[in-house]
C-alpha positions as CSV (number, residue, x, y, z in Angstrom):
1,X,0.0,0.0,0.0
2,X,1.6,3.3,-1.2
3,X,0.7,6.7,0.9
4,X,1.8,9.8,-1.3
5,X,2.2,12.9,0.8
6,X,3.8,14.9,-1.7
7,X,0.8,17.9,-1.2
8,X,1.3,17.7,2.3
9,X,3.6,20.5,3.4
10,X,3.6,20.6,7.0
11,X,2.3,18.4,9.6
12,X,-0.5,19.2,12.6
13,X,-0.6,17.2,15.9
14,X,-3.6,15.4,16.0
15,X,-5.2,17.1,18.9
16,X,-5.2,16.0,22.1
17,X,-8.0,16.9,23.6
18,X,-8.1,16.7,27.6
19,X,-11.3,18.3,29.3
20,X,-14.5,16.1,29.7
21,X,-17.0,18.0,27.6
22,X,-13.7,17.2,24.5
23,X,-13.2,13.8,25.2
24,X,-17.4,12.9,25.3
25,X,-17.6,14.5,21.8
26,X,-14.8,12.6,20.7
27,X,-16.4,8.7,21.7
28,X,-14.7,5.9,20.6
29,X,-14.6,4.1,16.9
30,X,-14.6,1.1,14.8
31,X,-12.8,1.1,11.5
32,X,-15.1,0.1,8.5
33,X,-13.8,-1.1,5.3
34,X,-15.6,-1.4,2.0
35,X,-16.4,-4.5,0.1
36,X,-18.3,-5.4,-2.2
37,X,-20.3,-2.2,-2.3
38,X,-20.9,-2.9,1.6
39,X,-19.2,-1.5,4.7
40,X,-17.6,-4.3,6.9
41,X,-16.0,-4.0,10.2
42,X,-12.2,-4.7,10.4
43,X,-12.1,-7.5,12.8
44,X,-8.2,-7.7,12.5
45,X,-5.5,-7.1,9.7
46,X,-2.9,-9.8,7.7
47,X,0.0,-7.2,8.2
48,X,-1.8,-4.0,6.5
49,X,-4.4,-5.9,4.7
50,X,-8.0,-5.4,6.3
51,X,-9.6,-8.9,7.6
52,X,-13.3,-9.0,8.0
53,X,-15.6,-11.5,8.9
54,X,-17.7,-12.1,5.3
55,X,-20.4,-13.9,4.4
56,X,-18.3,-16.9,4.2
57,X,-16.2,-16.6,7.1
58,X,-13.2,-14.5,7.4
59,X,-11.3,-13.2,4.4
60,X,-8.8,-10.8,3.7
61,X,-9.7,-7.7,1.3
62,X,-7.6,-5.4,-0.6
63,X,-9.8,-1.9,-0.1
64,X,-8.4,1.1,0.8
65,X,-11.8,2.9,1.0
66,X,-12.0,3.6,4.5
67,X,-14.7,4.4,7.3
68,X,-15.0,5.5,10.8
69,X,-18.0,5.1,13.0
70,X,-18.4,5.3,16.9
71,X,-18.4,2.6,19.0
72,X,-20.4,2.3,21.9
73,X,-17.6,1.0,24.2
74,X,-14.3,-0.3,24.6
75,X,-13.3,-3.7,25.0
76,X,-13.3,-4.7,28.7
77,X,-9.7,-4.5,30.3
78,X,-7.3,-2.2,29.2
79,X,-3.9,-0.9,28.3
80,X,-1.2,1.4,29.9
81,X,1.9,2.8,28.7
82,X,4.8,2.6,30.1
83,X,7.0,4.4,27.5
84,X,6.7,6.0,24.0
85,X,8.9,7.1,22.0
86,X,9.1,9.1,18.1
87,X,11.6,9.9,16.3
88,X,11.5,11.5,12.5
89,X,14.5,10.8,9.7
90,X,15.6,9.9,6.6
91,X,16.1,6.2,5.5
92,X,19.5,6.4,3.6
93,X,19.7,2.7,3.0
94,X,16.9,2.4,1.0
95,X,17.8,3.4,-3.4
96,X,15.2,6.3,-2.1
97,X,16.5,8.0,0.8
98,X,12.8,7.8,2.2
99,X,11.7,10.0,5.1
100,X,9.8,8.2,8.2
101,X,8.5,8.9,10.8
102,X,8.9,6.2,13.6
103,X,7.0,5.4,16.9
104,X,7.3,3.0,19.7
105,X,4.9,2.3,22.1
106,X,5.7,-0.1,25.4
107,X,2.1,-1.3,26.7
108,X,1.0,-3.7,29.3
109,X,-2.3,-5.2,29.5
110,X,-4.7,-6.2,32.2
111,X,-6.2,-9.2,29.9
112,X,-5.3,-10.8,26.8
113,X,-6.2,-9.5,23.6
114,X,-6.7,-10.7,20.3
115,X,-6.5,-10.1,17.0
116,X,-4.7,-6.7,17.6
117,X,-3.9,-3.7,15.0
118,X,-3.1,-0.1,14.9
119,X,-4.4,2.7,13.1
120,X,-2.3,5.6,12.7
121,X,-3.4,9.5,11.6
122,X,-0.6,11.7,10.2
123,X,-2.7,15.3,9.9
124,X,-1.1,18.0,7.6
125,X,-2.8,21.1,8.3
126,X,-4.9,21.6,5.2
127,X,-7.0,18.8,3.4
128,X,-7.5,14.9,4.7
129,X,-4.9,13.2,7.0
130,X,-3.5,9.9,6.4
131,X,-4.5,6.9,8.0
132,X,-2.7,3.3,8.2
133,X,-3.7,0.5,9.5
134,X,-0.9,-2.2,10.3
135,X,-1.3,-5.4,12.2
136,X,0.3,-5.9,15.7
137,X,1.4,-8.9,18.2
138,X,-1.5,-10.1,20.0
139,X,-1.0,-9.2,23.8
140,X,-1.2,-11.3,26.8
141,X,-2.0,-10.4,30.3
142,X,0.4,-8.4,32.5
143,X,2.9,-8.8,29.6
144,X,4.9,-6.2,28.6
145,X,4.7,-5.8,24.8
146,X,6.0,-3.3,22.4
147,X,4.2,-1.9,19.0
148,X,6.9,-0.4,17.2
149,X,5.6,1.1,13.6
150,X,7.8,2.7,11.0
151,X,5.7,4.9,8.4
152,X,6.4,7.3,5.7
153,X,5.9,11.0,6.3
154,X,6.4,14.3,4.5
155,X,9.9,15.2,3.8
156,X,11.6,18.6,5.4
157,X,10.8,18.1,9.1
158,X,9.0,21.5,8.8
159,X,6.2,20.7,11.9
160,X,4.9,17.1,12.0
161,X,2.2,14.7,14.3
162,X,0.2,12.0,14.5
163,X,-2.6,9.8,16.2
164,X,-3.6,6.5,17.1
165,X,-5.6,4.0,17.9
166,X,-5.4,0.7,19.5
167,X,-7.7,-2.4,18.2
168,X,-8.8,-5.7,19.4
169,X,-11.0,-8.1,17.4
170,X,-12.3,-5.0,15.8
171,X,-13.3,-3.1,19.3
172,X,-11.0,-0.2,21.0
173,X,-8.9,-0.8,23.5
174,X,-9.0,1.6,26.2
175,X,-5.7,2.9,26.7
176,X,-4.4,4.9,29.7
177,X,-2.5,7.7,27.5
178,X,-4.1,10.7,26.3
179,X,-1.9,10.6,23.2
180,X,-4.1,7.8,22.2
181,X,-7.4,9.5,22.5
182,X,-6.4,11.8,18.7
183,X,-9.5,13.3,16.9
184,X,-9.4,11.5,14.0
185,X,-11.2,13.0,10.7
186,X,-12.6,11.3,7.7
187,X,-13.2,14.4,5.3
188,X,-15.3,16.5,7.7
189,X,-17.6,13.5,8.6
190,X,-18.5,11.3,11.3
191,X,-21.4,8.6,11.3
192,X,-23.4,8.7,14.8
193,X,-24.8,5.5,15.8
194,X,-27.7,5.7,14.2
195,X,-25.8,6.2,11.1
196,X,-26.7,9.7,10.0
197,X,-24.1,11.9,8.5
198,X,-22.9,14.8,11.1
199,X,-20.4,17.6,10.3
200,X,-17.7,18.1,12.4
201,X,-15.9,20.9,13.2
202,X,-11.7,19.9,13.7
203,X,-10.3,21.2,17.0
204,X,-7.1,22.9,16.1
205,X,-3.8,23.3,17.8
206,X,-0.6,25.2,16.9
207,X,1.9,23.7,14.6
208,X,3.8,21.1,16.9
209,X,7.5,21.6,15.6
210,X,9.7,18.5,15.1
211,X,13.5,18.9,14.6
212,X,16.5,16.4,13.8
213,X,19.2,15.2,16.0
214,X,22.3,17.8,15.1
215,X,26.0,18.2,16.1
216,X,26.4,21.6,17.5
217,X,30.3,20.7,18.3
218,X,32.4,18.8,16.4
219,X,35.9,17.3,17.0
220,X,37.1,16.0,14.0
221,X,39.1,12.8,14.2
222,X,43.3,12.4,14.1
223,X,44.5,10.2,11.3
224,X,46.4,7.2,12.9
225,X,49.5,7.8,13.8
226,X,50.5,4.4,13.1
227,X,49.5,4.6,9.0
228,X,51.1,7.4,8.2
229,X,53.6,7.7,5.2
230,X,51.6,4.4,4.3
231,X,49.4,5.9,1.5
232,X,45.9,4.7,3.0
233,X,42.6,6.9,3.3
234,X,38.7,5.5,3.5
235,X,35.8,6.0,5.6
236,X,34.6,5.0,8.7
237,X,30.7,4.8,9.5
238,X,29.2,4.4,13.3
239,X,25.7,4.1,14.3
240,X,25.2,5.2,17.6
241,X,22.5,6.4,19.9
242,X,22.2,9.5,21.4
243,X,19.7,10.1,24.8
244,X,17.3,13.4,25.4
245,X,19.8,14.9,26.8
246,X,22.5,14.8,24.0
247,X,25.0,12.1,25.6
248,X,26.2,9.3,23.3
249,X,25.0,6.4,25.1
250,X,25.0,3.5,22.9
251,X,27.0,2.2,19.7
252,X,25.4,-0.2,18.0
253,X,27.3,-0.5,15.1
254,X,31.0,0.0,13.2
255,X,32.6,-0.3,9.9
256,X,35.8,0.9,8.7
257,X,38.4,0.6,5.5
258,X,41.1,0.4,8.2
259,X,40.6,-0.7,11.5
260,X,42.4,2.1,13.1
261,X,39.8,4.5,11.7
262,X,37.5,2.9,14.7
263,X,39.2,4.3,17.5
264,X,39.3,7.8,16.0
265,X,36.0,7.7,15.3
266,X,35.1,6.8,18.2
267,X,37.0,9.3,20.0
268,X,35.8,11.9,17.8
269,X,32.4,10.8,18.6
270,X,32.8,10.9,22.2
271,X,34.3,14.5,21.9
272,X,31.6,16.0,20.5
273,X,28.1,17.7,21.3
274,X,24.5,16.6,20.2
275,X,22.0,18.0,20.2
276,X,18.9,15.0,20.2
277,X,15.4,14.7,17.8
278,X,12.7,17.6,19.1
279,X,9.1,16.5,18.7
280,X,6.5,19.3,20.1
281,X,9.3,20.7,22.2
282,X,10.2,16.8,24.1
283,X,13.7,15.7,23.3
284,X,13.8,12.5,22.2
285,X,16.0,9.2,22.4
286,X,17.6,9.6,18.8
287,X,19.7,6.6,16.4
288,X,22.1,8.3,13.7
289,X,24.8,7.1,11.4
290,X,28.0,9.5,11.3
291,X,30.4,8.9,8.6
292,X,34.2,10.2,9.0
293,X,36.5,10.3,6.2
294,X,40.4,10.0,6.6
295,X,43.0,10.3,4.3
296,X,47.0,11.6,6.0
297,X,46.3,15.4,4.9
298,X,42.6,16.4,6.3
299,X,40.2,14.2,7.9
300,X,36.0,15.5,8.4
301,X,32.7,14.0,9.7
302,X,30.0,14.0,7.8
303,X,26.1,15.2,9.1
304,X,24.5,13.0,11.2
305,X,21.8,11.0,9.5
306,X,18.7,9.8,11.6
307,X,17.8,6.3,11.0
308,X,15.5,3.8,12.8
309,X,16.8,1.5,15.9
310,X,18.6,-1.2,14.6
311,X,16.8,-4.7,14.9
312,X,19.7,-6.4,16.9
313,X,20.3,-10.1,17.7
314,X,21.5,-11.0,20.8
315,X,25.3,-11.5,20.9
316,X,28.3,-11.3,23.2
317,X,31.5,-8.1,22.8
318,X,33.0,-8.4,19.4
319,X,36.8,-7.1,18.7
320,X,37.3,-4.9,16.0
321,X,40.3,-3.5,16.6
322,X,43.1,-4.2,19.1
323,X,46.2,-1.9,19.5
324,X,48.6,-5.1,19.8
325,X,50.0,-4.4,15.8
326,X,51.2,-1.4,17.4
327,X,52.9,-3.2,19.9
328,X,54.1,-5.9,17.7
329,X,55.3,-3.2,15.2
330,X,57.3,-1.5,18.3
331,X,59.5,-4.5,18.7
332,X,57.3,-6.4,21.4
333,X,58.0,-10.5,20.9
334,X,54.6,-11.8,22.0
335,X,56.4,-15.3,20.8
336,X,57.2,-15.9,24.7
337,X,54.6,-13.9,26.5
338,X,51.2,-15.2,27.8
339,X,49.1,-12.3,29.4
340,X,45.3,-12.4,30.6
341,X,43.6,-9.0,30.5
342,X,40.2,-8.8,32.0
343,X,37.7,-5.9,31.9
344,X,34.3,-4.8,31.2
345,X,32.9,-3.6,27.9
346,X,30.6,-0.8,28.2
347,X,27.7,0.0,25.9
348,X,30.0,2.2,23.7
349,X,32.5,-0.4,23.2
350,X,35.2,-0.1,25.6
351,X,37.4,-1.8,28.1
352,X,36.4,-0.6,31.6
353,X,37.7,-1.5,35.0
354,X,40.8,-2.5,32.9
355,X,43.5,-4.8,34.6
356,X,46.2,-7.8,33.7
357,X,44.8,-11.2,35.8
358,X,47.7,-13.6,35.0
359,X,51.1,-12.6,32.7
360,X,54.4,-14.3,32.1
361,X,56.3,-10.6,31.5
362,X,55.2,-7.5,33.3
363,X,56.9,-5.5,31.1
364,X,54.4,-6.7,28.0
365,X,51.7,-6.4,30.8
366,X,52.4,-2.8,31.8
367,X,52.1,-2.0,27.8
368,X,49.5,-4.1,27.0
369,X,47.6,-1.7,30.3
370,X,48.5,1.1,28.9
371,X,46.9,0.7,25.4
372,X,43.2,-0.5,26.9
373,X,41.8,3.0,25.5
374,X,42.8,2.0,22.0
375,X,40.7,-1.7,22.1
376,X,37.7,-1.2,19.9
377,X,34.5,-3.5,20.2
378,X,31.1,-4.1,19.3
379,X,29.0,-4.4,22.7
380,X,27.3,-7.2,23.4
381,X,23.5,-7.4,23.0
382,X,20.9,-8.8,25.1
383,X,17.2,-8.2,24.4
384,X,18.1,-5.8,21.5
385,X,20.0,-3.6,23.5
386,X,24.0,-3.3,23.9
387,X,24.7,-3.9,27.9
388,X,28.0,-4.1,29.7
389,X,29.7,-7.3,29.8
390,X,32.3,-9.2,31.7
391,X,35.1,-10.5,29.6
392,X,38.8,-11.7,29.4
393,X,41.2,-11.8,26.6
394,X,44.3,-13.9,26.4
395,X,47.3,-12.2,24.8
396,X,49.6,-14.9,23.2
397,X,51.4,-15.6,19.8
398,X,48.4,-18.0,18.7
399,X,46.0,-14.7,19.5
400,X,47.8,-12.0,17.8
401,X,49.0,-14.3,14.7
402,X,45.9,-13.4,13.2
403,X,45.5,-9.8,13.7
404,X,45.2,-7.4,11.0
């Protein structure tokens, strides 16, 4: 299903409407679909395919032609949230370079519920808004569940919103968040229970503004001392996480021509100042790529480009770049040396808590200590996330034979 929002010039929060006398003329809704020259009620969705339940049982339907109509209730139970977050950018993977706009919503329910989707408003502030539907994971009882939703949006960040609602075997689900409660309008209509057109009047708000993550300092990286003189340039790319309040918390992913470029990226990285993704004023938990390029002469950082959270599988510290050719290349014989070091790598890939637990020659020890800055790794990942772990690295001539 293709959404063009190439008439849509800025984005309105759907608004949030809080007093009671609002929220009664609001209600609640059922989705509609139409087929076959008949309106059905979406019972659930086959990822953002409408299901309804047909003459012959249930079937899946390919109509875009959508309705909204009020419901008398909720489904018993409900939802809470326990954290949301949104985030706008630019997909630079895709041939495209496709703009997004991404939420995530962390629920738990009070009962299970079935047959589960999302619809989703994106209001620009003239004409009709946008509406998706998309299926999600059904939810069980005092489970903690996440709906994470990745949609296309207007390009240009100039002001941006959105709405949605929560759906269960075709009914609402109540949800404790008055983010959730969005006026939703179907081109100046809605259909009353007794199904006679009324015109609606759209509550407006002021343009809610939503900004990029930016660097407002940057301290451009230091070609490796170690390569010059050798003729050797490229690129290094890091994906890293930045919180609301602009520190670098997380890396969650590196690639380099050389893998010295790491640690001056890194370093680079860690110098400078963010500035996180604005959405109506909040500072948000932003995910960007940074690219440095290197060569002996000049080296630069490109822009930061906002991307979604990377889907990550769970996975133990990875080394991708150890200072030991240094060492090797300063005349240190590892051919007779045996050292242990231990430490903890953080979230942004480094050794912490550094310290030698067994060696054969203090003198490699004490060197090998001192480089523990310059060891480069890919956290480990548990539940998606990179956490600190535990590890220990033996330092022998079988290790470093096959270092690059």
């Amino acid at each position: 299903m293709v959404f063009s929002f190439a008439k849509i010039d800025r984005l309105l929060v759907v608004a949030c409407l809080t007093s009671s006398l609002m929220a009664r003329s609001i209600g609640q809704t059922q989705v509609f679909v139409s087929h076959q020259d008949r309106p059905y009620l979406v019972v659930a969705m086959d990822g953002e395919y409408p299901i309804i339940d047909g003459e012959g049982g249930r079937e899946r339907i390919f109509s875009t032609k959508m309705s909204m109509q009020r419901a008398n209730r909720f489904t018993d139970g409900g939802i809470r949230v326990l954290q949301k977050d949104a985030v706008m950018g630019q997909d630079y993977g895709s041939n495209q370079g496709n703009f997004f706009f991404r939420f995530r919503v962390e629920i738990q329910a009070d009962r299970d519920f079935e047959d589960c989707f999302i619809l989703i408003a994106i209001a620009p502030e003239e004409g009709s808004e946008t509406i998706l539907m998309r299926e999600v994971e059904d939810i069980e009882a005092g489970a903690t569940d996440v709906v994470d939703i990745i949609v296309p949006v207007n390009p240009g960040f100039g002001g941006g919103g959105y709405g949605y609602h929560l759906y269960s075997q075709g009914e609402e689900i109540k949800v404790d968040d008055p983010l959730a409660k969005a006026v939703i309008r179907q081109q100046g209509l809605e259909t009353s229970n007794r199904g006679a057109p009324q015109k609606q009047e759209r509550p407006r708000e002021p343009p809610q503004l939503a900004f990029p993550a930016r660097a407002t300092k940057t301290v451009m990286p230091d070609f490796p001392l170690n390569l010059e003189g050798k003729n050797i340039s490229g690129l290094a790319q890091v994906t890293f996480a930045i919180d609301s309040s602009g520190k670098v918390v997380e890396i969650l992913g590196m690639a380099a021509d050389h893998s010295a470029f790491l640690i001056e990226a890194r370093e680079s990285i860690l110098a400078s100042s963010y500035e996180p993704a604005t959405y109506n004023n909040e500072s948000l938990f932003t995910t960007v790529t940074q690219v440095f390029t290197f060569n002996e002469f000049v080296s630069f950082a490109e822009a930061l480009e906002m991307i979604p959270y990377p889907n990550l599988p769970d996975s133990q510290p990875r080394l991708l770049h150890s200072p030991i050719e240094t060492l090797k290349a300063s005349g240190i014989d590892f051919a007779e040396s045996s050292v242990v070091l231990h430490g903890v790598i953080d979230p942004l890939g480094r050794i912490q808590q550094a310290r030698i637990r067994e060696a054969n020659d203090q003198r490699v020890a004490d060197m090998i200590l001192d480089t523990a800055s310059e060891w480069v790794f890919i956290p480990a990942i548990q539940d998606g996330r990179p956490v600190a772990r535990r590890i220990q690295i033996p330092i022998n001539q079988e290790s470093t034979s096959s270092e690059n």
